[in-house]
Rosetta silent file (secondary structure, phi, psi, omega in degrees, C-alpha in Angstrom):
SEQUENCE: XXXXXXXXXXXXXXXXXXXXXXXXXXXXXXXXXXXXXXXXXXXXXXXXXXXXXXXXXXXXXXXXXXXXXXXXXXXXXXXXXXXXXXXXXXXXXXXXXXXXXXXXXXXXXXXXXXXXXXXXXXXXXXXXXXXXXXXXXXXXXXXXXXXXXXXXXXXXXXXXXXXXXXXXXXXXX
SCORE:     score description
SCORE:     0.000 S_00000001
   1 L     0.000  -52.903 -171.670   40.902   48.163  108.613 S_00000001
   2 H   -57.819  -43.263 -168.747   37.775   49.178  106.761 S_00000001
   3 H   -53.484  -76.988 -176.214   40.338   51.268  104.021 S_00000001
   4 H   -31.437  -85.222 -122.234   42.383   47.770  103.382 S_00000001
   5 H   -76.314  -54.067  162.475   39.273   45.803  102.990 S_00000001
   6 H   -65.921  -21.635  162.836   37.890   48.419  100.262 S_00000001
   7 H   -46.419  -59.363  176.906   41.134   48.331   98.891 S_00000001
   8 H   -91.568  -37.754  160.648   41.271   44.686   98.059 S_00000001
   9 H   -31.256  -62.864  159.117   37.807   45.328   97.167 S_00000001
  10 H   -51.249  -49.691  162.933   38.546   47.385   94.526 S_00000001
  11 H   -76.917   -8.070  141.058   41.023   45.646   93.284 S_00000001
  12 H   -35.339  -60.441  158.976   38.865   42.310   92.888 S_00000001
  13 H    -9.334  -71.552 -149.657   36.477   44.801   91.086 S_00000001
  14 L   -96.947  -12.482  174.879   38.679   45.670   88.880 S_00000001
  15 L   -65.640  119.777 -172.863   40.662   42.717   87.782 S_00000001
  16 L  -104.744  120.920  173.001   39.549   41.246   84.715 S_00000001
  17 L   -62.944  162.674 -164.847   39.582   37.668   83.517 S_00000001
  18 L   -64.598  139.076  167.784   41.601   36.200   81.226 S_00000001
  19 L   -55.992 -167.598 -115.326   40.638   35.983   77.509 S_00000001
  20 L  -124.649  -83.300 -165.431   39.883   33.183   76.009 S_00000001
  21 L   -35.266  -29.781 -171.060   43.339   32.754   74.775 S_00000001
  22 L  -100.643  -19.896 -174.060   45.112   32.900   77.986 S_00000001
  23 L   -73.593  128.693  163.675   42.892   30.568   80.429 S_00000001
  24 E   -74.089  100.412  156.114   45.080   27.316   81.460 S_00000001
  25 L   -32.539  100.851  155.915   43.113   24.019   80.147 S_00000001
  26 L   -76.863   45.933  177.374   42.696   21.401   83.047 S_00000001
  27 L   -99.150   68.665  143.703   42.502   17.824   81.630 S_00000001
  28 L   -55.863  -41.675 -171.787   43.909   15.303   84.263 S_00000001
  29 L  -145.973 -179.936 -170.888   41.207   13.340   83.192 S_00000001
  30 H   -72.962  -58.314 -139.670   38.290   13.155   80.925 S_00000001
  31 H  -105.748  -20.861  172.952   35.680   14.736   83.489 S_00000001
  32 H   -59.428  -63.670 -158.410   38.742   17.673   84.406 S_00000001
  33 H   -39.162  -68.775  177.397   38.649   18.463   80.705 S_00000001
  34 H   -47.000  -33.270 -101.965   34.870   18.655   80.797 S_00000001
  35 H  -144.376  -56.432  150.237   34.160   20.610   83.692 S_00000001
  36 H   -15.349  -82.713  164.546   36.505   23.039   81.820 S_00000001
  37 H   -25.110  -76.455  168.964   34.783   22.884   78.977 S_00000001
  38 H   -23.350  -51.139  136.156   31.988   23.542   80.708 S_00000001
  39 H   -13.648  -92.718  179.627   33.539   26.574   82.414 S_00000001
  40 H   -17.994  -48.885 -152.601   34.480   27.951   78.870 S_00000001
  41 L   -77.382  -10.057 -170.865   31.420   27.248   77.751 S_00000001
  42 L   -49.662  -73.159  169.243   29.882   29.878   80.099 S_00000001
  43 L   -79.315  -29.933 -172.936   31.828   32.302   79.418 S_00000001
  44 L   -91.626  138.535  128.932   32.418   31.837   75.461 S_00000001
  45 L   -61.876  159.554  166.758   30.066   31.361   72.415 S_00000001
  46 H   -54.392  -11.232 -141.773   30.034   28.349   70.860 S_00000001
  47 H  -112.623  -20.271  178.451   31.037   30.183   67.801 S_00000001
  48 H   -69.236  -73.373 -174.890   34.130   31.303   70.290 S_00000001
  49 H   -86.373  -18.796  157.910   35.113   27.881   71.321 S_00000001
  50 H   -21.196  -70.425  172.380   34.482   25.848   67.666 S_00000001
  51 H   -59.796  -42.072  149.152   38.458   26.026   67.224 S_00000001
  52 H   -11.614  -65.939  163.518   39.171   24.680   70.647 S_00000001
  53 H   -48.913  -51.840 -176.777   36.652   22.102   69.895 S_00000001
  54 H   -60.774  -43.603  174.718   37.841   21.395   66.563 S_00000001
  55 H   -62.265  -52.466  171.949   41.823   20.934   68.395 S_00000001
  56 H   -52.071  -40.922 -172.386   40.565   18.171   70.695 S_00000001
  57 H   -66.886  -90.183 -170.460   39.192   16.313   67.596 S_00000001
  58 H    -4.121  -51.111  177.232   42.265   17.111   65.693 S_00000001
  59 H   -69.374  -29.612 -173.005   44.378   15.610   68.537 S_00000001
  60 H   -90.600  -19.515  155.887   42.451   12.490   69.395 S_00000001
  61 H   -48.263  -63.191 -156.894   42.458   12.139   65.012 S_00000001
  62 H   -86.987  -74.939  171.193   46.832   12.358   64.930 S_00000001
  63 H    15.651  -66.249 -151.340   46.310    9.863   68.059 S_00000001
  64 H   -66.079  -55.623  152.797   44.698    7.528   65.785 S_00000001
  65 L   -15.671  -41.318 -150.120   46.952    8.642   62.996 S_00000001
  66 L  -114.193  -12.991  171.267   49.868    7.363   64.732 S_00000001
  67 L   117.694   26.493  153.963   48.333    3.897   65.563 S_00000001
  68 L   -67.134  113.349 -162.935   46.956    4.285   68.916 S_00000001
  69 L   -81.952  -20.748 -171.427   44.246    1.783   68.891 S_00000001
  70 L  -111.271  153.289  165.559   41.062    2.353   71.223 S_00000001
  71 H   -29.076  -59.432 -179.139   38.999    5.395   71.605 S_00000001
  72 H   -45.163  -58.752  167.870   39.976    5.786   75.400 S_00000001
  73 H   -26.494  -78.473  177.083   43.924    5.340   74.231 S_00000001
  74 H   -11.641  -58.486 -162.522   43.170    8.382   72.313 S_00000001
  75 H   -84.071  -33.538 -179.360   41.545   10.715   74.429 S_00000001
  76 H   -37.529  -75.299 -165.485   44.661   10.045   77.156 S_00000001
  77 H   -24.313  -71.417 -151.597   47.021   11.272   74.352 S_00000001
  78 H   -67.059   -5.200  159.703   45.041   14.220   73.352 S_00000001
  79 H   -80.649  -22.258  161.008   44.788   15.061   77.151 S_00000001
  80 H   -72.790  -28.969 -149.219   48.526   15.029   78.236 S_00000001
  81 H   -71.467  -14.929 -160.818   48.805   16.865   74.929 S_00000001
  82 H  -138.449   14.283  141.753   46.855   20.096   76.370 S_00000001
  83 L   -28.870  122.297  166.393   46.687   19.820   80.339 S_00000001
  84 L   101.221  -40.855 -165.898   48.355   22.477   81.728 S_00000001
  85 L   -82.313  165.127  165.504   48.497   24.141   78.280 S_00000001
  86 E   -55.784  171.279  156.179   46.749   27.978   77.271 S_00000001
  87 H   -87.437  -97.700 -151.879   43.918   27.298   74.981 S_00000001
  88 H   -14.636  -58.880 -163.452   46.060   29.661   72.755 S_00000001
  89 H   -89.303  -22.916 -177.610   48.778   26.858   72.794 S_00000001
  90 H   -65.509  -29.549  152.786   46.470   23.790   73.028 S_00000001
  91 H   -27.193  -57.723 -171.213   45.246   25.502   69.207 S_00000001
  92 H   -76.750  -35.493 -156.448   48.113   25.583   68.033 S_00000001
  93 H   -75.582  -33.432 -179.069   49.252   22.331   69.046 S_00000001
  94 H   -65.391  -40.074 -148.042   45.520   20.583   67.719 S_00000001
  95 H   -96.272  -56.801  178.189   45.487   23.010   64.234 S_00000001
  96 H   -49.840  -16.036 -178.791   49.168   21.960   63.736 S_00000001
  97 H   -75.004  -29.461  178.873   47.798   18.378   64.070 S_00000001
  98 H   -79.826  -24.072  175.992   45.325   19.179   61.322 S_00000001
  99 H   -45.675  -67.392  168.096   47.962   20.548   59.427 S_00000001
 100 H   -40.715  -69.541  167.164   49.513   17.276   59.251 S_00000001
 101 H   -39.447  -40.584  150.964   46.806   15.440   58.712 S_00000001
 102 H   -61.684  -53.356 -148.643   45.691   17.405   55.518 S_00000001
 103 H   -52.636  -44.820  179.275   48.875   17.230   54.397 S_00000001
 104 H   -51.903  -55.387 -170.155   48.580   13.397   54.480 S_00000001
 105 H   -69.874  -44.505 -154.224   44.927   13.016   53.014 S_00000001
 106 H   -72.748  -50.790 -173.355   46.074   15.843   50.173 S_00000001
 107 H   -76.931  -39.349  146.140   49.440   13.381   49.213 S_00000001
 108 H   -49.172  -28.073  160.657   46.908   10.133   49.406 S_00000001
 109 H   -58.990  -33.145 -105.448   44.477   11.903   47.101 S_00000001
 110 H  -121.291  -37.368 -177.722   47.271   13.235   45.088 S_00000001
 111 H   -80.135  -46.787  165.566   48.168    9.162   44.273 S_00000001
 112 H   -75.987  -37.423  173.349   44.794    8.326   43.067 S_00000001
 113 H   -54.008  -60.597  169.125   44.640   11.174   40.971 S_00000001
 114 H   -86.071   18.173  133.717   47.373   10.359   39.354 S_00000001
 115 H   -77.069   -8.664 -165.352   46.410    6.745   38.892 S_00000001
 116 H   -90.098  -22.452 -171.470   43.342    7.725   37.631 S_00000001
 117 L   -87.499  -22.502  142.710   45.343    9.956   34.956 S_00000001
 118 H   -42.994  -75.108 -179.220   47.274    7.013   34.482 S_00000001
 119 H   -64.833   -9.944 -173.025   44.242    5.027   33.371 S_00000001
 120 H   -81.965  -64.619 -157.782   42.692    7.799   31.256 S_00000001
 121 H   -61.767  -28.087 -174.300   45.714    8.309   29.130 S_00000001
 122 L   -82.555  -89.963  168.173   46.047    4.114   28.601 S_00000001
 123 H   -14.992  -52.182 -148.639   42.068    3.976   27.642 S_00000001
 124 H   -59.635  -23.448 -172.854   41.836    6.940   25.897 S_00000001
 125 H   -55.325  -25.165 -168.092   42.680    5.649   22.264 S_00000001
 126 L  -103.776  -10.959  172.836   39.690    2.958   22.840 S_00000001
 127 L   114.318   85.403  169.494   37.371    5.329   24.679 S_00000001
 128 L   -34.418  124.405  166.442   37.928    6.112   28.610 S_00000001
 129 L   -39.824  112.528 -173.710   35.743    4.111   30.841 S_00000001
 130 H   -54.058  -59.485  166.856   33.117    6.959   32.736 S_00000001
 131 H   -15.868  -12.885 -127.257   34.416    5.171   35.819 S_00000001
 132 H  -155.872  -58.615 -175.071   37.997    5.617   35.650 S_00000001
 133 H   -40.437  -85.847 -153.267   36.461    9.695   34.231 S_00000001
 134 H   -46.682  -88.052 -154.358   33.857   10.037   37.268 S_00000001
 135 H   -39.905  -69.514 -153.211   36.814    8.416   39.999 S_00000001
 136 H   -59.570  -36.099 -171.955   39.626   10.638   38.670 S_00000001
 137 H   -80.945  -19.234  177.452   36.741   14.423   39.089 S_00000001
 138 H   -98.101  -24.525  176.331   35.734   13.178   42.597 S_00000001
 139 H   -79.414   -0.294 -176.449   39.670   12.679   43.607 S_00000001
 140 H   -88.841  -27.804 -174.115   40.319   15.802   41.880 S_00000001
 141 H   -54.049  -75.243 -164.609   36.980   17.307   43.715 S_00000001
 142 H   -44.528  -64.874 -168.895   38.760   15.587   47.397 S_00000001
 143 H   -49.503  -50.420 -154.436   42.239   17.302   46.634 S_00000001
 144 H   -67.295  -33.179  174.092   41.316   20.615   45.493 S_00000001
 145 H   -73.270  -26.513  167.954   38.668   20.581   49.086 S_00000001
 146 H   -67.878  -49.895  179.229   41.527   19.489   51.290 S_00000001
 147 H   -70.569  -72.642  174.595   43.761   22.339   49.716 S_00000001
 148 H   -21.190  -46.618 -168.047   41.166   25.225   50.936 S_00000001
 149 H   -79.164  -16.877 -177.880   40.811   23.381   54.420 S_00000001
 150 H   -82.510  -52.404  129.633   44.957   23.440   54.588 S_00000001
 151 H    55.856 -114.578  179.868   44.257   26.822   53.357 S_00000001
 152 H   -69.185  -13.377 -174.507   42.473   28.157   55.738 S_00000001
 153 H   -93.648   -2.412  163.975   44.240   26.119   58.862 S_00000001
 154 H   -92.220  -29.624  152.633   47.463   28.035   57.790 S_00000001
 155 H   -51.202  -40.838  151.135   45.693   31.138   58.143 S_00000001
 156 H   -65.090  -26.396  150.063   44.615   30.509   61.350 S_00000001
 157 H   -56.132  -45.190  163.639   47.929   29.812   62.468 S_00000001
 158 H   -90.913   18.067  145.551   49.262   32.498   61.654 S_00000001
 159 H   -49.103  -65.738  164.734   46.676   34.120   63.009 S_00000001
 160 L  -101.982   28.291  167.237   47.613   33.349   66.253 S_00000001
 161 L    70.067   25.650 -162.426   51.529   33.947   65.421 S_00000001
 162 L  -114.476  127.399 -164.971   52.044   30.406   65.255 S_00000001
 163 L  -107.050  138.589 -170.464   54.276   29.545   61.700 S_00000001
 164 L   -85.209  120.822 -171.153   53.248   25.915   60.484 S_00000001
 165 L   -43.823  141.444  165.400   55.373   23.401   61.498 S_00000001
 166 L   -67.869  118.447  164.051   57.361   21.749   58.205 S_00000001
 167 L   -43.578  134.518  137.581   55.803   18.714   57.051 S_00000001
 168 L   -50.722  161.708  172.431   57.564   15.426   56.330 S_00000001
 169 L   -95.157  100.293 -173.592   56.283   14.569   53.020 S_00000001
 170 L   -59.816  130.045 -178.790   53.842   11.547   53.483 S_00000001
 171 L   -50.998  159.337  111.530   54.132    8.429   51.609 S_00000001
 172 L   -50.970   36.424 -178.012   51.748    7.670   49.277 S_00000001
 173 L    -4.959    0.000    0.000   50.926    4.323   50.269 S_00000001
């Protein structure tokens, strides 16, 4: 009796918990998800769980994205989207959300810039407006900071073996 008992002992011991990567997410609800968190939060740095963090925004953001109107609305979505899921896949599935989402804000920048490039070349014979100047260098500023953050969120995908989903190409509204 005593042998068994040391046995399973031992093997309690020795069993190690799952990485970070591997732990199932629990978000039935808003207070599951926290309690989670919480959990994570325990065990992890902050500096550990930032991309995690950063996926829940991401999700309750393409939520919003898609026309889901109230805050609550939101948080449902981004909680069916990762209940159940690793944090390894609820990552991918929030960083692919961000994916998207630059992609959009990069082709809306991408439309003022080239109205703004519009208006320079039609001014310039009489002498661009600094407005019209200044507007076109902060959307050029916006794009060129969006392409580094798409950047780097394709590098973290494939970072975690995940290959970034193909974009539709987003209107320019």
């Amino acid at each position: 009796m005593w042998r068994c008992y040391f046995v399973l002992l031992f093997l309690g011991a020795c069993s190690k918990p799952p990485d970070l990567p591997e732990i199932t997410v629990r978000a039935a609800s808003a207070g599951e998800l926290a309690a989670c968190r919480a959990e994570l939060g325990a065990r992890f740095t902050a500096e550990q769980l930032q991309p995690f963090d950063t996926a829940l925004s991401e999700l309750q953001l393409d939520a919003m994205d898609r026309g889901v109107a109230t805050a609550g609305d939101r948080e449902q979505v981004m909680l069916a989207a990762v209940n159940g899921k690793t944090v390894h896949d609820a990552l991918v599935t929030g960083w692919q959300a961000r994916r998207h989402r630059l992609l959009s804000q990069i082709a809306l920048m991408s439309g003022i810039v080239d109205q703004n490039l519009k208006l320079q070349q039609q001014t310039a014979a009489t002498g661009t407006p600094e407005s019209v100047t200044t507007h076109l260098h902060n959307a050029q500023d916006i794009v060129t900071q969006l392409q580094q953050s798409l950047t780097e969120t394709d590098q973290r995908l494939a970072g975690w073996g995940a290959q970034p989903e193909p974009a539709a190409t987003p209107s320019k509204s």
